[in-house]
mmCIF file of the N, C-alpha and C atoms, coordinates in Angstrom:
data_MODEL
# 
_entry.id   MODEL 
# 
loop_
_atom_site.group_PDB 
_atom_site.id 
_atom_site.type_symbol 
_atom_site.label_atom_id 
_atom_site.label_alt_id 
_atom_site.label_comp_id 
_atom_site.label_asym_id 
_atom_site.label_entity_id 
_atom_site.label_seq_id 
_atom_site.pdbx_PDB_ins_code 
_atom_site.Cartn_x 
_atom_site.Cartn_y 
_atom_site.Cartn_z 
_atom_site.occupancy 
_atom_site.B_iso_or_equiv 
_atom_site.pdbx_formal_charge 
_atom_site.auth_seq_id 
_atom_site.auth_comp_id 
_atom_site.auth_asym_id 
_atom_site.auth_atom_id 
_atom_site.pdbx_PDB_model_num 
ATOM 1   N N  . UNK A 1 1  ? 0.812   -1.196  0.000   1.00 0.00 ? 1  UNK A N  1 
ATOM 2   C CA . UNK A 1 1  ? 0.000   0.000   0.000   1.00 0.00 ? 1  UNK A CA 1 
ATOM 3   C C  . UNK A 1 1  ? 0.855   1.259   0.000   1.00 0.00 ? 1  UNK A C  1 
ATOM 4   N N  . UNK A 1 2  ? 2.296   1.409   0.589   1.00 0.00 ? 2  UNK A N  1 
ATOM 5   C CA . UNK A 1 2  ? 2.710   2.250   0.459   1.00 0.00 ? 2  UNK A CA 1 
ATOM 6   C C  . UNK A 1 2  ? 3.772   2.386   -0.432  1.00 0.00 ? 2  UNK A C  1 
ATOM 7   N N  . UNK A 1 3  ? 3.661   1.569   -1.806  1.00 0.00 ? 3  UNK A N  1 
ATOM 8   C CA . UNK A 1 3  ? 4.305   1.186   -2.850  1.00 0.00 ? 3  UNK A CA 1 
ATOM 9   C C  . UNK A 1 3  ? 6.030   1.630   -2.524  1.00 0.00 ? 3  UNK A C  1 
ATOM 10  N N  . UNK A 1 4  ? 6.250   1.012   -1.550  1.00 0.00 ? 4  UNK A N  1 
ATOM 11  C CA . UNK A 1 4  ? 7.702   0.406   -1.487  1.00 0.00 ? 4  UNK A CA 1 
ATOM 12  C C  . UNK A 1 4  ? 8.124   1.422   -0.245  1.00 0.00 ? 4  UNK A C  1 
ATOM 13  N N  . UNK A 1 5  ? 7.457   2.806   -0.358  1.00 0.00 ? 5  UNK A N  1 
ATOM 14  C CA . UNK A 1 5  ? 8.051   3.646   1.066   1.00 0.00 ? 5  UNK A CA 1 
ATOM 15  C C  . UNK A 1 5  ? 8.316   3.317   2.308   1.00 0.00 ? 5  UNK A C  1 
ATOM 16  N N  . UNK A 1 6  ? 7.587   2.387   2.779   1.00 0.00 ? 6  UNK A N  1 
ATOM 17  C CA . UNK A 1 6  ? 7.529   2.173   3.817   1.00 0.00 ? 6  UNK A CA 1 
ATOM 18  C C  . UNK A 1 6  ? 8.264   0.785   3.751   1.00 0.00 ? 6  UNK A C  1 
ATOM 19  N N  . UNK A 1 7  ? 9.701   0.354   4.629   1.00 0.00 ? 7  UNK A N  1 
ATOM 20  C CA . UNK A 1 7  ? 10.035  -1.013  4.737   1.00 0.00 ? 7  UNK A CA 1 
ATOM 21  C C  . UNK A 1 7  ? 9.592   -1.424  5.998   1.00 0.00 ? 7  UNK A C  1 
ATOM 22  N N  . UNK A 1 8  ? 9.014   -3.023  6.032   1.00 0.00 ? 8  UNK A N  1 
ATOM 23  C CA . UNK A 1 8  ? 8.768   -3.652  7.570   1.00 0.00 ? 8  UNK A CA 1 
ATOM 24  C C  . UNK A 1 8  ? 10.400  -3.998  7.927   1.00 0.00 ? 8  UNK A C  1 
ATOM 25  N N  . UNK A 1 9  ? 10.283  -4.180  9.202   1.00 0.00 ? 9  UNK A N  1 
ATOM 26  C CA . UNK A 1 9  ? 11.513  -4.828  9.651   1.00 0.00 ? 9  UNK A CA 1 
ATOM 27  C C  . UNK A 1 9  ? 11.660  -6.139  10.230  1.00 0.00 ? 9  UNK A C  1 
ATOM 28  N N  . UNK A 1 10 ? 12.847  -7.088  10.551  1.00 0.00 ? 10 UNK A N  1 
ATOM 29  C CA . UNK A 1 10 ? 12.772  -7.654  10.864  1.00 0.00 ? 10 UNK A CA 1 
ATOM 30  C C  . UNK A 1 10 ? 12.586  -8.038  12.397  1.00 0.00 ? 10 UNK A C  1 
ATOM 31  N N  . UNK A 1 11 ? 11.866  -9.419  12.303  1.00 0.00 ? 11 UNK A N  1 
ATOM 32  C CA . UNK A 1 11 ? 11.098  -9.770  13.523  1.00 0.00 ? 11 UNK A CA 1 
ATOM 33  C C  . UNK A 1 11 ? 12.249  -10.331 14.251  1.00 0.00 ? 11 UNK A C  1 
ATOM 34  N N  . UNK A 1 12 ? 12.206  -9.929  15.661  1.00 0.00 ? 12 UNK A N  1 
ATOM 35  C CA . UNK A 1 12 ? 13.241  -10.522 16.283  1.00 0.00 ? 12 UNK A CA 1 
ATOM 36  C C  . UNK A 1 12 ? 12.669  -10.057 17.984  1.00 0.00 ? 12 UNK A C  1 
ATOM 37  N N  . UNK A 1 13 ? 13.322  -11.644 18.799  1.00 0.00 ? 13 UNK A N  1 
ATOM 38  C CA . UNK A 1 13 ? 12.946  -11.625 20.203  1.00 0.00 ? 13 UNK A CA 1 
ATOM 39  C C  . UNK A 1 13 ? 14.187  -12.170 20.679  1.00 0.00 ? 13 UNK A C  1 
ATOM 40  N N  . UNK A 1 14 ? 14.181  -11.505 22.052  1.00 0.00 ? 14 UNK A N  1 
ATOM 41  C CA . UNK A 1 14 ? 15.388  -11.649 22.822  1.00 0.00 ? 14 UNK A CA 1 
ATOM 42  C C  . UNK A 1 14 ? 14.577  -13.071 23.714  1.00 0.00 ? 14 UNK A C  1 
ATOM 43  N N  . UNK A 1 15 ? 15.320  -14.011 24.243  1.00 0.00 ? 15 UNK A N  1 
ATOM 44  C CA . UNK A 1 15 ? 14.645  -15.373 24.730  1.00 0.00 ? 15 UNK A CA 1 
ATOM 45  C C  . UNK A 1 15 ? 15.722  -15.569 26.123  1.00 0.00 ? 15 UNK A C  1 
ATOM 46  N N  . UNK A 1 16 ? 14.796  -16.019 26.996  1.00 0.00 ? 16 UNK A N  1 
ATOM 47  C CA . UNK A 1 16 ? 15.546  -16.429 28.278  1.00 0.00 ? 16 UNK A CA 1 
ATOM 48  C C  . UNK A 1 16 ? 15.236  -17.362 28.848  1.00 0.00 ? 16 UNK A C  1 
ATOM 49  N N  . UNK A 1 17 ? 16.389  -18.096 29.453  1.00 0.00 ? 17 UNK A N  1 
ATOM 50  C CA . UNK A 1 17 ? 16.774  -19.318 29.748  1.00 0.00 ? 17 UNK A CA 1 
ATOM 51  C C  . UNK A 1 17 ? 15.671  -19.684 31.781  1.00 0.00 ? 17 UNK A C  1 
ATOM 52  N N  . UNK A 1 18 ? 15.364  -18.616 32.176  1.00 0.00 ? 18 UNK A N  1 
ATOM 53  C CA . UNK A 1 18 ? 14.678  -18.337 32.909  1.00 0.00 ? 18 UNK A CA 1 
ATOM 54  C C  . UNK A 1 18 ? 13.169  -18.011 33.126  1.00 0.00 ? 18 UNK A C  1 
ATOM 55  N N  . UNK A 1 19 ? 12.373  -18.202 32.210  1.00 0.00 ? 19 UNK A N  1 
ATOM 56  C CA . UNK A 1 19 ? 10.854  -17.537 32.053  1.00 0.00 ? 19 UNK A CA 1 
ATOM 57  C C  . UNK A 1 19 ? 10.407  -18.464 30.593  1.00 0.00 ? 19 UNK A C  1 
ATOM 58  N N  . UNK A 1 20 ? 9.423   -18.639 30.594  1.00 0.00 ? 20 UNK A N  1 
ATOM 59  C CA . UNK A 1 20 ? 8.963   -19.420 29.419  1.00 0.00 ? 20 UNK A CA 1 
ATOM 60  C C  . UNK A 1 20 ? 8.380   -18.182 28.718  1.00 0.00 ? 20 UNK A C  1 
ATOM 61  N N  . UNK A 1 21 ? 8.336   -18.790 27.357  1.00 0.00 ? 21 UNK A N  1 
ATOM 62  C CA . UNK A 1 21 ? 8.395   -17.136 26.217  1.00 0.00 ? 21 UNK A CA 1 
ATOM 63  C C  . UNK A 1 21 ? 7.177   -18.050 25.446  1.00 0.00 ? 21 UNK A C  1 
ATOM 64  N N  . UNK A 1 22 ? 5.761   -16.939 25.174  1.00 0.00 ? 22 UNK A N  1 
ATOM 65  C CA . UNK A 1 22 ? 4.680   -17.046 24.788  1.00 0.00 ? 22 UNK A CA 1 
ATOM 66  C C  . UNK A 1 22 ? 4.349   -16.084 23.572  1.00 0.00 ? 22 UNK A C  1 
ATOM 67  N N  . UNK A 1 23 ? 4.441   -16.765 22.896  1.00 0.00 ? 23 UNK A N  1 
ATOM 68  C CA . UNK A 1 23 ? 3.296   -16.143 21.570  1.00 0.00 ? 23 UNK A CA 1 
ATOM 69  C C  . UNK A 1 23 ? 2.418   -16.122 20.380  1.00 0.00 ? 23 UNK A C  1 
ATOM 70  N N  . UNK A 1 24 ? 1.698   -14.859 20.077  1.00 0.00 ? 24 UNK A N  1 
ATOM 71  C CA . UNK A 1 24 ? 0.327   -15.130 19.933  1.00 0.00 ? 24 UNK A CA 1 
ATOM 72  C C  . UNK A 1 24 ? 0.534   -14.430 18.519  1.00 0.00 ? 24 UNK A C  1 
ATOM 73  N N  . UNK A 1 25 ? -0.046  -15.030 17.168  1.00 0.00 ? 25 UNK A N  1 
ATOM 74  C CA . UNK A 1 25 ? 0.222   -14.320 15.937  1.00 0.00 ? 25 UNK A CA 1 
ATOM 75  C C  . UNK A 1 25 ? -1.465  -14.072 16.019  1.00 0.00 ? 25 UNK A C  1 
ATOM 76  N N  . UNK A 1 26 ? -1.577  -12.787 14.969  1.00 0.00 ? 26 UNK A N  1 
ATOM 77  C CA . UNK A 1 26 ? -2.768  -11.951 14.605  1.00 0.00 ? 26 UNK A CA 1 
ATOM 78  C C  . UNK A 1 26 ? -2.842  -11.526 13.658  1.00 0.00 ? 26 UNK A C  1 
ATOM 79  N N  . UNK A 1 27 ? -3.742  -11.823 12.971  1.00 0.00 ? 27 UNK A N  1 
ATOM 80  C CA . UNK A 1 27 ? -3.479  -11.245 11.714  1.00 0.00 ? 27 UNK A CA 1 
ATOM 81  C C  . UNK A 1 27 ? -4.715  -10.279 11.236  1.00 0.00 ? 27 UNK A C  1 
ATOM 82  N N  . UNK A 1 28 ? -4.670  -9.697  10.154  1.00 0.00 ? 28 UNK A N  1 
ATOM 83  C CA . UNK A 1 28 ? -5.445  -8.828  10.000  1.00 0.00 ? 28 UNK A CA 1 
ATOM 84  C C  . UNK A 1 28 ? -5.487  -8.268  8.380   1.00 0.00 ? 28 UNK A C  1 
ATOM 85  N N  . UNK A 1 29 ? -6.725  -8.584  8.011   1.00 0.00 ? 29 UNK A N  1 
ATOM 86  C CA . UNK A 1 29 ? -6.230  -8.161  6.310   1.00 0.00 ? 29 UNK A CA 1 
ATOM 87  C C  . UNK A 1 29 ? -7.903  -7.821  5.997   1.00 0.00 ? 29 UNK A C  1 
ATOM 88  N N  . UNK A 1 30 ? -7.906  -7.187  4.832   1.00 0.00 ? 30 UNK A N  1 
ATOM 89  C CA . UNK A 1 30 ? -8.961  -7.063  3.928   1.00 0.00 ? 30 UNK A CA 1 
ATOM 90  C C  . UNK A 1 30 ? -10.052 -7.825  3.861   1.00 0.00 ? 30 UNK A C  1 
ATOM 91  N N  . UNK A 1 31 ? -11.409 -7.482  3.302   1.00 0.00 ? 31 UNK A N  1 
ATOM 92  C CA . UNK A 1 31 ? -11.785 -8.202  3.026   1.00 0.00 ? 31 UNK A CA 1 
ATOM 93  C C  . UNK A 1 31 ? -11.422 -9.485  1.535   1.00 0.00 ? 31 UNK A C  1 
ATOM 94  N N  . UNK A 1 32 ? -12.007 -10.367 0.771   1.00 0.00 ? 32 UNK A N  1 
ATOM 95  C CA . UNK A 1 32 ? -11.512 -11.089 0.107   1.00 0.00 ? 32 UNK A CA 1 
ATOM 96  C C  . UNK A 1 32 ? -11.645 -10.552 -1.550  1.00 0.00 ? 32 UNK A C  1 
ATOM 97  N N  . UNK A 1 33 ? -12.593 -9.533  -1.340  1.00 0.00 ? 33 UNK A N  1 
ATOM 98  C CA . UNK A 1 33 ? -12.789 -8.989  -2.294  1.00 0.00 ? 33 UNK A CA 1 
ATOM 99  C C  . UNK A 1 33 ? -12.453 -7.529  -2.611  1.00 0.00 ? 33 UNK A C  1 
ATOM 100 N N  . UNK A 1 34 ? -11.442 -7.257  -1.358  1.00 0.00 ? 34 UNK A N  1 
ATOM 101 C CA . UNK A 1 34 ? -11.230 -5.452  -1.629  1.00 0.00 ? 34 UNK A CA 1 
ATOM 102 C C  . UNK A 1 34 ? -9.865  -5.800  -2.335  1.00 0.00 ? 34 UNK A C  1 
ATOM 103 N N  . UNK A 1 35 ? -9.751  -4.805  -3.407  1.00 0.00 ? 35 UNK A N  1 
ATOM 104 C CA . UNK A 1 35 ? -8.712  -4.255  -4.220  1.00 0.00 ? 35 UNK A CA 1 
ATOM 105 C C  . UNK A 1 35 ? -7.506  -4.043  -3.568  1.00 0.00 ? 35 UNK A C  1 
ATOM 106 N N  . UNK A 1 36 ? -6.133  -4.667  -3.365  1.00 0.00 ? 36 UNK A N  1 
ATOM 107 C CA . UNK A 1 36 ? -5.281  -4.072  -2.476  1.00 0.00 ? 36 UNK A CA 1 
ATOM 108 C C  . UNK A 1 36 ? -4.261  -3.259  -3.594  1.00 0.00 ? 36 UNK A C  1 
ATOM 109 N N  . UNK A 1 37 ? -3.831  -1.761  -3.524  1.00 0.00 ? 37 UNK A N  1 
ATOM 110 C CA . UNK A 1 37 ? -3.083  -1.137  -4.378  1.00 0.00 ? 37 UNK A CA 1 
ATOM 111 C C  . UNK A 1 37 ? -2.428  -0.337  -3.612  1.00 0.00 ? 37 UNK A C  1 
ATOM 112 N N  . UNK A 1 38 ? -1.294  0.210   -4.199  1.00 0.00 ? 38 UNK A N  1 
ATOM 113 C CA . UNK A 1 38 ? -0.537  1.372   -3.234  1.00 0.00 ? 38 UNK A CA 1 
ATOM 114 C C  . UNK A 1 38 ? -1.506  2.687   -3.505  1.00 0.00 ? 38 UNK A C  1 
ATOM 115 N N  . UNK A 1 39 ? -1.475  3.698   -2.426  1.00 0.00 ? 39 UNK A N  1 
ATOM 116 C CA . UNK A 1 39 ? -2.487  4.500   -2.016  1.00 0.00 ? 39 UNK A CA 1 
ATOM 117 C C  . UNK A 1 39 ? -1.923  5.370   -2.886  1.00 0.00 ? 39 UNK A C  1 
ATOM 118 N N  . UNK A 1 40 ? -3.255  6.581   -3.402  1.00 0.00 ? 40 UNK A N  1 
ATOM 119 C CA . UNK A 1 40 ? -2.984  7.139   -4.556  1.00 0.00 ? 40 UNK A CA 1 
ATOM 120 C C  . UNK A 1 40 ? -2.114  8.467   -4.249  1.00 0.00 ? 40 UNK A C  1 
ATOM 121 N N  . UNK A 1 41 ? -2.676  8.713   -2.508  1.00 0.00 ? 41 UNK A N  1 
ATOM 122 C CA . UNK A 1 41 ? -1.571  9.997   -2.029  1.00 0.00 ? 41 UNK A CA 1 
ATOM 123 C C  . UNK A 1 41 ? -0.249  9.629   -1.978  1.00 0.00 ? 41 UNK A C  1 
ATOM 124 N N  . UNK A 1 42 ? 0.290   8.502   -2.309  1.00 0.00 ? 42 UNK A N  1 
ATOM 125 C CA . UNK A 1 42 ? 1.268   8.454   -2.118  1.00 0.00 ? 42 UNK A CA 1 
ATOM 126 C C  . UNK A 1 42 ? 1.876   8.689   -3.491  1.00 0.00 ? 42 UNK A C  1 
ATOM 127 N N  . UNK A 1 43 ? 1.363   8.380   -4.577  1.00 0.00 ? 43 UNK A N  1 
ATOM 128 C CA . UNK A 1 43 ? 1.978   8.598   -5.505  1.00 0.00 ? 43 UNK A CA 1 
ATOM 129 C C  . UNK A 1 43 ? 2.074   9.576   -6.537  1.00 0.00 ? 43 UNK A C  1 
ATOM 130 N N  . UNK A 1 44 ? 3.067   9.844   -7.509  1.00 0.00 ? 44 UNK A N  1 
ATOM 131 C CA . UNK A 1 44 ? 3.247   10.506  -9.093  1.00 0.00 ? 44 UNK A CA 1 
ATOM 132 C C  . UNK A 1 44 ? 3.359   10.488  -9.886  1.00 0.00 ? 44 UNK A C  1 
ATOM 133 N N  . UNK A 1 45 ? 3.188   11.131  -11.166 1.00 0.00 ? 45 UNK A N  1 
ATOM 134 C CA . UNK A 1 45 ? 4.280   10.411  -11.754 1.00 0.00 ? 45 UNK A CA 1 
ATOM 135 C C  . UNK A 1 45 ? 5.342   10.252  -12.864 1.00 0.00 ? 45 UNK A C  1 
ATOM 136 N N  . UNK A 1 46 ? 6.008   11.383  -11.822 1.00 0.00 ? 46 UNK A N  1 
ATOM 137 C CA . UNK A 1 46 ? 7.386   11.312  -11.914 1.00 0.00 ? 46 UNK A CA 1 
ATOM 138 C C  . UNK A 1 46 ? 8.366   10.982  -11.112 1.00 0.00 ? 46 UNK A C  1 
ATOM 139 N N  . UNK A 1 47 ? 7.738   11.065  -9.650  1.00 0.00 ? 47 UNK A N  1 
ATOM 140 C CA . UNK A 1 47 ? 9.249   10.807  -8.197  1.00 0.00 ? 47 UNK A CA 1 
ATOM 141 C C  . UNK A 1 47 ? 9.058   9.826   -8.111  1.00 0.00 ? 47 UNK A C  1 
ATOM 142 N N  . UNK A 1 48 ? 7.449   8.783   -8.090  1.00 0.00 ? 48 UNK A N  1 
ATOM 143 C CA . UNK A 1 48 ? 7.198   7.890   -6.990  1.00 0.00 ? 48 UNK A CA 1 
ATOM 144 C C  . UNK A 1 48 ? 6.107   7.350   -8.064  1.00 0.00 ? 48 UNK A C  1 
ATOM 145 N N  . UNK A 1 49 ? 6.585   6.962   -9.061  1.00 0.00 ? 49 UNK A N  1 
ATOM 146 C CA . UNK A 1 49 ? 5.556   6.132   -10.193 1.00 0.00 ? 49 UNK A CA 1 
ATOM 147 C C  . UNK A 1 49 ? 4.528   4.752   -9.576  1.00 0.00 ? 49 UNK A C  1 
ATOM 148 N N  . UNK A 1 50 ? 3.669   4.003   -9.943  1.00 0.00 ? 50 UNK A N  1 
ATOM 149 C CA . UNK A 1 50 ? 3.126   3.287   -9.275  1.00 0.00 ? 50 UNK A CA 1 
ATOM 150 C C  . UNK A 1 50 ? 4.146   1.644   -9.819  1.00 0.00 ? 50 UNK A C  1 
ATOM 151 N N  . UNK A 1 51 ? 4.406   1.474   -8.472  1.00 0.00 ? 51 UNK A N  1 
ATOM 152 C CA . UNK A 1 51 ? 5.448   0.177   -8.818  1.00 0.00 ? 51 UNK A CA 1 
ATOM 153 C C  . UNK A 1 51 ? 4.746   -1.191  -8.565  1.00 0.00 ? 51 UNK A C  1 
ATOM 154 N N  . UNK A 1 52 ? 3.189   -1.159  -8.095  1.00 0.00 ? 52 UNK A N  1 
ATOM 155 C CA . UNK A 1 52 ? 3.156   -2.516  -7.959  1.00 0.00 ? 52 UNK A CA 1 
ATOM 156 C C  . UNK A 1 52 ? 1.335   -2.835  -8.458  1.00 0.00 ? 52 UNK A C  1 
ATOM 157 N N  . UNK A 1 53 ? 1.039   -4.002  -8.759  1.00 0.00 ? 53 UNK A N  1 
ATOM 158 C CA . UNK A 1 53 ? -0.213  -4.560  -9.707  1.00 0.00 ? 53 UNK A CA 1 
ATOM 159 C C  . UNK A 1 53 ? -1.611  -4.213  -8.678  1.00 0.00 ? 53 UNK A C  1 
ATOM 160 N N  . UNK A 1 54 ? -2.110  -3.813  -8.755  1.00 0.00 ? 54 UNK A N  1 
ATOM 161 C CA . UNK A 1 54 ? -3.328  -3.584  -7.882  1.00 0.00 ? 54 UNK A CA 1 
ATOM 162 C C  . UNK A 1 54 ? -4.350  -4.794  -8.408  1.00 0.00 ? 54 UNK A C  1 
ATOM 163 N N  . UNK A 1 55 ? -4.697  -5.635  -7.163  1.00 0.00 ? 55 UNK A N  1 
ATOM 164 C CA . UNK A 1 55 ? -5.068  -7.257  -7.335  1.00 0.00 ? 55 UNK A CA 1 
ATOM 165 C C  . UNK A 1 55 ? -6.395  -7.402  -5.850  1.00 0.00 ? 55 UNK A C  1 
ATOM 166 N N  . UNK A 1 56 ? -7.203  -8.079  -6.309  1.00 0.00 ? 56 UNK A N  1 
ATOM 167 C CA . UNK A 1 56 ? -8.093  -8.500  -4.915  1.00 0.00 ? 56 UNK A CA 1 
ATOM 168 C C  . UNK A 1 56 ? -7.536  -8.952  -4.146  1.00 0.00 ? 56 UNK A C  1 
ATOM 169 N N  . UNK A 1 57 ? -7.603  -9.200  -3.104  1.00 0.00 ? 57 UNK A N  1 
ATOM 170 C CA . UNK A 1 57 ? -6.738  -9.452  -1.846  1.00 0.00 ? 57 UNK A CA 1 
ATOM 171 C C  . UNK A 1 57 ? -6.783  -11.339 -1.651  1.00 0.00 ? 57 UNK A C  1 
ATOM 172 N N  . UNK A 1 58 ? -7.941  -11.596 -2.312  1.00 0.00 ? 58 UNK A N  1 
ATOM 173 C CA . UNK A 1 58 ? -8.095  -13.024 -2.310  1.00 0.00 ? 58 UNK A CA 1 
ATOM 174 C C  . UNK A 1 58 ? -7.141  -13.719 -3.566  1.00 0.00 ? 58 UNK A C  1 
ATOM 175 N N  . UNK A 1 59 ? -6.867  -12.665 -4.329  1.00 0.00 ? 59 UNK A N  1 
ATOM 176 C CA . UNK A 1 59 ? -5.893  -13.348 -5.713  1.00 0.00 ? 59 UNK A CA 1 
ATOM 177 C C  . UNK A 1 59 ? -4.454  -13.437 -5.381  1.00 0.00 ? 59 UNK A C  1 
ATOM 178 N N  . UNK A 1 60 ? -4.507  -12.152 -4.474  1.00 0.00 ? 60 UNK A N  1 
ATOM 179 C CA . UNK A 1 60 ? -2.852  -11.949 -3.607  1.00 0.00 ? 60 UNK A CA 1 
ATOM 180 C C  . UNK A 1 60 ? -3.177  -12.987 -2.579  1.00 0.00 ? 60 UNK A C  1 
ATOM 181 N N  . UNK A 1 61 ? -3.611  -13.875 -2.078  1.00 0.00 ? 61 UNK A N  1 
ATOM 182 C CA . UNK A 1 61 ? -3.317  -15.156 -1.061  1.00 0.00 ? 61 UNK A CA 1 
ATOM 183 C C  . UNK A 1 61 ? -3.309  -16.027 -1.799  1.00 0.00 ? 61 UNK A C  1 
ATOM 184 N N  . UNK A 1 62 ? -3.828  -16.637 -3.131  1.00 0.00 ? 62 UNK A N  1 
ATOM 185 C CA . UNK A 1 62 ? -4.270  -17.298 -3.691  1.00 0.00 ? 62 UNK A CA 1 
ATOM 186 C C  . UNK A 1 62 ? -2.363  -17.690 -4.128  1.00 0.00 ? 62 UNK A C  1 
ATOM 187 N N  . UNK A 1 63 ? -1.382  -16.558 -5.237  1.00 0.00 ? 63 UNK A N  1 
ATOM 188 C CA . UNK A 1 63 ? -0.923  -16.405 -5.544  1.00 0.00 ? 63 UNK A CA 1 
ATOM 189 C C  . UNK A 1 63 ? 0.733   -16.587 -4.373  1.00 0.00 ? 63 UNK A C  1 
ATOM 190 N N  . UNK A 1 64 ? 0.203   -16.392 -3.403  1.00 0.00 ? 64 UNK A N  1 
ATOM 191 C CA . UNK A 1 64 ? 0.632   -16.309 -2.397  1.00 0.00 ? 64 UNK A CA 1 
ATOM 192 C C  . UNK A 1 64 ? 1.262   -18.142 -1.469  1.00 0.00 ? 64 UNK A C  1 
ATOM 193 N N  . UNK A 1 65 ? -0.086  -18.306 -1.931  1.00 0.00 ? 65 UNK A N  1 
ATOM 194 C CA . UNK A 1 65 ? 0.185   -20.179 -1.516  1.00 0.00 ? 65 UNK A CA 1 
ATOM 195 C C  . UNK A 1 65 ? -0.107  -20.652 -2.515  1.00 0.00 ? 65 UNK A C  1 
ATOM 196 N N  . UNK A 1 66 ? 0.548   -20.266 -3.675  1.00 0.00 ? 66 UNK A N  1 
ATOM 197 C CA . UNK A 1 66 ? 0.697   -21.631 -4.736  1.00 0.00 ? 66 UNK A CA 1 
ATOM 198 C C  . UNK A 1 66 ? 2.107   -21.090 -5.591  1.00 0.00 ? 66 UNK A C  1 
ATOM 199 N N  . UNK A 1 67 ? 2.841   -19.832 -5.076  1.00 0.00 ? 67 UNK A N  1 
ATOM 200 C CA . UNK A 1 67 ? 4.203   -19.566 -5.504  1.00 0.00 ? 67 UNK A CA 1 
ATOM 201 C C  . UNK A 1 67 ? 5.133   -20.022 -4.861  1.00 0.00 ? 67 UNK A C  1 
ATOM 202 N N  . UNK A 1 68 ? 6.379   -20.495 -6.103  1.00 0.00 ? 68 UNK A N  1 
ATOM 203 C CA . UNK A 1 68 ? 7.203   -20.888 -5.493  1.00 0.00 ? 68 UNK A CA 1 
ATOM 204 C C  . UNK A 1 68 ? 8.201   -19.867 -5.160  1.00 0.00 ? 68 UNK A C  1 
ATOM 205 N N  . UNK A 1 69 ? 8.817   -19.491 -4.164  1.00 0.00 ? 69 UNK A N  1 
ATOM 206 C CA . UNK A 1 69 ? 9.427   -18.373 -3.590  1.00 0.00 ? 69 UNK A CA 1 
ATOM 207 C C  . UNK A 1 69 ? 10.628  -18.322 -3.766  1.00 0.00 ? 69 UNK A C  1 
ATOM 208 N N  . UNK A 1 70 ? 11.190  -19.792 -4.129  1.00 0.00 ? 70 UNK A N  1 
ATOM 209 C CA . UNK A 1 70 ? 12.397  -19.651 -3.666  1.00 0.00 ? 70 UNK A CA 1 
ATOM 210 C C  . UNK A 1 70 ? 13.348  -18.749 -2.738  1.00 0.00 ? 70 UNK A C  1 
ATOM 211 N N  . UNK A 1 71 ? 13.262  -18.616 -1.744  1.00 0.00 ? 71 UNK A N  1 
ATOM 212 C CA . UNK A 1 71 ? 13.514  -17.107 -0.939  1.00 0.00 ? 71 UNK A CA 1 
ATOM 213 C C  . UNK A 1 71 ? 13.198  -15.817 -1.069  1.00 0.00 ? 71 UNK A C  1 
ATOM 214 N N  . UNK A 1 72 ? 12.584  -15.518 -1.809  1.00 0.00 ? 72 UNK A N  1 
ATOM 215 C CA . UNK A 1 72 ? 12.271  -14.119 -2.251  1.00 0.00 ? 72 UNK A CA 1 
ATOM 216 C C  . UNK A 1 72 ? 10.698  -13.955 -1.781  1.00 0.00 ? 72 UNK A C  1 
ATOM 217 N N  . UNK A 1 73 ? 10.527  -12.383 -1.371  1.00 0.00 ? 73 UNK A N  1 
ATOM 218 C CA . UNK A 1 73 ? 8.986   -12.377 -1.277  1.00 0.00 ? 73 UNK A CA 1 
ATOM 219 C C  . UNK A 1 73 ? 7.995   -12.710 -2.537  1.00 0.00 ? 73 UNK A C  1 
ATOM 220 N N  . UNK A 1 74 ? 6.773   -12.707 -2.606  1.00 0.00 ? 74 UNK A N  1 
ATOM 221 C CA . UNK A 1 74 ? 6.122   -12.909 -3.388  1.00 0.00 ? 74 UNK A CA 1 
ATOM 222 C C  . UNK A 1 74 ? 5.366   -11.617 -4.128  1.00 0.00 ? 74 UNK A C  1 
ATOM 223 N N  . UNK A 1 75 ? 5.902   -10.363 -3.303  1.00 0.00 ? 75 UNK A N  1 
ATOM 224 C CA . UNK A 1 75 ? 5.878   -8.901  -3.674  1.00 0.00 ? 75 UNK A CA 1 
ATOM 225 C C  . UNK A 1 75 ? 6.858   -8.561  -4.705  1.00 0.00 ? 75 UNK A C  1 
ATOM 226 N N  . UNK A 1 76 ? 7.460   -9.702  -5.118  1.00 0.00 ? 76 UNK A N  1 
ATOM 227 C CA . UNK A 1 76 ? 8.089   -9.808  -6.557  1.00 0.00 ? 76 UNK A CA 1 
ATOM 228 C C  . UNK A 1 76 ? 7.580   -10.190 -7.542  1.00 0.00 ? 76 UNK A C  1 
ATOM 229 N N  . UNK A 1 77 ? 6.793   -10.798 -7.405  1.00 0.00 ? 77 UNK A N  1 
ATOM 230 C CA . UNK A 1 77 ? 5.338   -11.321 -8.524  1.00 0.00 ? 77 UNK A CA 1 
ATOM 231 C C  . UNK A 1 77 ? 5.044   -10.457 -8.765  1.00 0.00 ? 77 UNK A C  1 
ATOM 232 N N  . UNK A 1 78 ? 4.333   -9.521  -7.825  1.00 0.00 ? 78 UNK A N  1 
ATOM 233 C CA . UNK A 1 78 ? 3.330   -7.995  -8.165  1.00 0.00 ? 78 UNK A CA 1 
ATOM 234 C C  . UNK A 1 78 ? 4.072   -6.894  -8.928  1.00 0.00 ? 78 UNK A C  1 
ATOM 235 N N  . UNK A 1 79 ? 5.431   -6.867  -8.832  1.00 0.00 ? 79 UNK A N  1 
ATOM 236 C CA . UNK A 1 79 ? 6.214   -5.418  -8.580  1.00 0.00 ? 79 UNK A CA 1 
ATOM 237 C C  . UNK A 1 79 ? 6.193   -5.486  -10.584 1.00 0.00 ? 79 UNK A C  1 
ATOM 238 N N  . UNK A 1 80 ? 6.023   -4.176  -10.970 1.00 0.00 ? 80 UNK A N  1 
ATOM 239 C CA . UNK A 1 80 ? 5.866   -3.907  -11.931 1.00 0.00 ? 80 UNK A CA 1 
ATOM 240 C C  . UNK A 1 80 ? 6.956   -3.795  -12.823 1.00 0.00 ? 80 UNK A C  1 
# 
């Protein structure tokens, strides 16, 4: 959505040999039928052209678990 501006980072936990370590994943996405695209304020176009495929959110999971990744995200499929 924020066609590439924004990077996530990596996930990382410090773990101790003293306390048992608990956790809980959540997820949170679209519905199956909303359009996912990078947002239009974000873009131009000339600085910040639109770099990635605007797709239903159910075609991006779909695409998602049936690519083979070989290590790479699957935001390499989309990227224009």
């Amino acid at each position: 959505m924020s066609n590439g501006k924004y990077k996530s980072v990596v996930h990382r936990a410090a773990v101790s040999n003293g306390a048992t370590r608990m956790s809980l994943a959540t997820v949170i996405a679209p519905s199956l039928d909303t359009v996912v695209e990078p947002a239009s304020e974000l873009l131009d176009s000339e600085s910040n052209p639109v770099a990635y495929v605007g797709m239903k959110h159910i075609d991006y999971m779909k695409l998602q678990r049936t690519n083979q990744l070989y290590g790479k995200s699957v935001l390499n499929k989309v990227k224009i």
